[in-house]
C-alpha positions as CSV (number, residue, x, y, z in Angstrom):
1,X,5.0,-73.6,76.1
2,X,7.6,-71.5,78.0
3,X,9.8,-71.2,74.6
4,X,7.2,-70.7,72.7
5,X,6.3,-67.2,74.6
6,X,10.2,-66.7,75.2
7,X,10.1,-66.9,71.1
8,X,7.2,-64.3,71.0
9,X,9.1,-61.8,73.7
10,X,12.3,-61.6,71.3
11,X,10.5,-61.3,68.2
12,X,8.6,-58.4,69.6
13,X,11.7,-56.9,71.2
14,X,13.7,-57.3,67.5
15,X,14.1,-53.8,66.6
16,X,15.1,-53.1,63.1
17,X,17.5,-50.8,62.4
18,X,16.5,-47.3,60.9
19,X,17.7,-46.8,57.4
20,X,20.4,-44.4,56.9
21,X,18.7,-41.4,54.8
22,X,22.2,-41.5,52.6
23,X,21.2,-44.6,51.0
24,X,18.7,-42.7,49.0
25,X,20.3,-39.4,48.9
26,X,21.0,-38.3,45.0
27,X,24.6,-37.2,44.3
28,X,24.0,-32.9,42.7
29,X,25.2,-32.6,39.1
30,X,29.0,-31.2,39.3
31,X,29.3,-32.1,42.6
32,X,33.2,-33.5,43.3
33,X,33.3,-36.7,45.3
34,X,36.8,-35.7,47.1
35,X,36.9,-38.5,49.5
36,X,35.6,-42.2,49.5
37,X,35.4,-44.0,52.8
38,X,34.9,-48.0,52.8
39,X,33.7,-49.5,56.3
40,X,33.9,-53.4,55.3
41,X,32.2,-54.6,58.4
42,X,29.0,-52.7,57.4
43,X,29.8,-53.2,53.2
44,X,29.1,-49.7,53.1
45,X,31.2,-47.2,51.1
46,X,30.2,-43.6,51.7
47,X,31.2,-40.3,49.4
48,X,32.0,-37.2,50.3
49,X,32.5,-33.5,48.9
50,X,34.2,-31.2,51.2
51,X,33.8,-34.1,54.4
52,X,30.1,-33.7,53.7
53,X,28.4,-37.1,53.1
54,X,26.7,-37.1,50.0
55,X,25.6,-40.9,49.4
56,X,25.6,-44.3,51.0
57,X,26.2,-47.5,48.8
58,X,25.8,-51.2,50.2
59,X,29.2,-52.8,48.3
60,X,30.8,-56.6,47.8
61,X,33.9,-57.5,48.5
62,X,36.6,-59.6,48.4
63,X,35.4,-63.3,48.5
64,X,37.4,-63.5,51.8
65,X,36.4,-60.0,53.1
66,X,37.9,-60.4,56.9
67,X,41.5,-58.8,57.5
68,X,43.7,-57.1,55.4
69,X,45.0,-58.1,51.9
70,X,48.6,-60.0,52.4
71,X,48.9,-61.0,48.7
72,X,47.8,-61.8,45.2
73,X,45.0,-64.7,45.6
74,X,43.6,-64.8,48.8
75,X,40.4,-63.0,47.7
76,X,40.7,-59.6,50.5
77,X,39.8,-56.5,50.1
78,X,42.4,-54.1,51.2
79,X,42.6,-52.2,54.1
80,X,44.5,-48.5,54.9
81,X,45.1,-45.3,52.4
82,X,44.9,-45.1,49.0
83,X,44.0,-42.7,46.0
84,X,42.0,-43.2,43.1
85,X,44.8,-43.9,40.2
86,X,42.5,-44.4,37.0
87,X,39.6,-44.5,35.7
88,X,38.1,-47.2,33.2
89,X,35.4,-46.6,30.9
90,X,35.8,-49.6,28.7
91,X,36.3,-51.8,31.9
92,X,34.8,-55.6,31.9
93,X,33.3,-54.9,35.4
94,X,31.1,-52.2,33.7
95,X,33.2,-48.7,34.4
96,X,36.0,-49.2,37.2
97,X,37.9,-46.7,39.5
98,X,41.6,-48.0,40.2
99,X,42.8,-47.6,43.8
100,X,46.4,-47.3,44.1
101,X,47.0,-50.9,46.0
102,X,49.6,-51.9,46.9
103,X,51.2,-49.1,48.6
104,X,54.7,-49.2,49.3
105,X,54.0,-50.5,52.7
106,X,51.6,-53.5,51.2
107,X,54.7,-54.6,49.4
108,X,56.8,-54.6,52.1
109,X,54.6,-56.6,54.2
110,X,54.2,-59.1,50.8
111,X,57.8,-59.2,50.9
112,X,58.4,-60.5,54.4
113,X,55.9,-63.1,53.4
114,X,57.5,-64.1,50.6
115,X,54.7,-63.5,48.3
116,X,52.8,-61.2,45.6
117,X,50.7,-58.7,47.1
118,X,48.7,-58.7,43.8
119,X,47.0,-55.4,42.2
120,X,44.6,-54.2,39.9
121,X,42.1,-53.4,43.0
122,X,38.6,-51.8,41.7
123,X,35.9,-49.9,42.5
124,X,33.9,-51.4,40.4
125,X,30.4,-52.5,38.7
126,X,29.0,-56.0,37.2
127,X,30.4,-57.7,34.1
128,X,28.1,-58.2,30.8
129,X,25.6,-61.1,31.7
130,X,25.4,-59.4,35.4
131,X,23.5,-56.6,35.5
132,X,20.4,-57.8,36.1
133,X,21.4,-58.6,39.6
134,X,21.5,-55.0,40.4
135,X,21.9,-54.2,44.5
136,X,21.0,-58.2,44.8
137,X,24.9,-58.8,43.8
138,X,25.7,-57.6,47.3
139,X,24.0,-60.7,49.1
140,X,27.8,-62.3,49.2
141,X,30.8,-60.9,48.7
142,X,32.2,-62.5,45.7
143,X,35.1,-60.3,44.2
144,X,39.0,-61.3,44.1
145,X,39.5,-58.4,46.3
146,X,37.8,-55.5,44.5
147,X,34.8,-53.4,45.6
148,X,31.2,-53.8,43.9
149,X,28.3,-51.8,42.9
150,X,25.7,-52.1,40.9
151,X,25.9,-50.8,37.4
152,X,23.9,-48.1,38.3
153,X,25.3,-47.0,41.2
154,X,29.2,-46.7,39.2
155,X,27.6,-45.1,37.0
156,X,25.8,-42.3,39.4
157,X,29.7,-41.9,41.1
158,X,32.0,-42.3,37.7
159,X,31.6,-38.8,36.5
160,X,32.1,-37.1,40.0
161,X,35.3,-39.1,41.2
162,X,38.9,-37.1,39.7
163,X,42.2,-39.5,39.6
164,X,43.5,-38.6,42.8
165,X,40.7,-38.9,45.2
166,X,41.5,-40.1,48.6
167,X,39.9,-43.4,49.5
168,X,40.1,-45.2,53.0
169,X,39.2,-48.7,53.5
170,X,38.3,-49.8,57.1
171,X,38.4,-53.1,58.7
């Protein structure tokens, strides 16, 4: 009987955590995204014009999300510094962005290890046959190291991020 009211007592004193506004915030026609910040902990990738949030995006990672890349295969997302370096509109992951991984220090580190330190690393949406999941794709993380939205939500960003945007991806 004790457990069963100890049971009750948590329950009630679960408090749910107040969704962030940005989530549904709408990105303003010819507004530049100038700087995209990953927090992998959280899956949460925020945009920014002029280090003003404009938008909030759940994301899924890497099939092996926790630490940094170290080399071709072992299904991380990156971590550190980076700049948008393409832009795909014919991509098989919808549209993709192409973050400039690895960085001259990612193949140093790959070196020492005696490994590839991979590439092609994405901002990217769902392939043909996918989109139907929309925001349910981000229940695991199941990319080779690449960063997911839904088709929507690449689309809503595509137009607004230049090559050369700044991109940080945090532990």
């Amino acid at each position: 009987m004790a457990s069963f009211f100890g049971y009750v007592y948590y329950q009630n004193k679960v408090v749910t955590q107040p969704i962030d506004p940005l989530y549904d915030a709408n990105i303003q026609i010819g507004q530049r995204i100038d700087l995209i910040v990953i927090n992998k902990a959280q899956r949460s990738m925020t945009v920014y014009h002029q280090n003003n949030p404009l938008k909030k995006y759940k994301i899924a990672l890497g099939f092996e999300p926790v630490g940094p890349k170290q080399q071709q295969g072992d299904g991380k997302t990156p971590e550190g510094i980076y700049t948008i370096i393409d832009k795909n509109p014919k991509s098989m992951f919808h549209l993709s962005l192409k973050i400039s991984y690895p960085s001259t220090e990612d193949i140093l580190n790959a070196k020492k290890l005696g490994v590839s330190p991979g590439g092609d690393i994405m901002i990217h949406g769902l392939s043909d046959g996918f989109q139907w999941l929309g925001k349910m794709h981000t229940q695991r993380d199941w990319t080779l190291g690449c960063i997911a939205l839904s088709n929507d939500e690449i689309e809503e960003i595509y137009e607004h991020v230049p090559v050369g945007t700044k991109i940080i991806i945090n532990p």
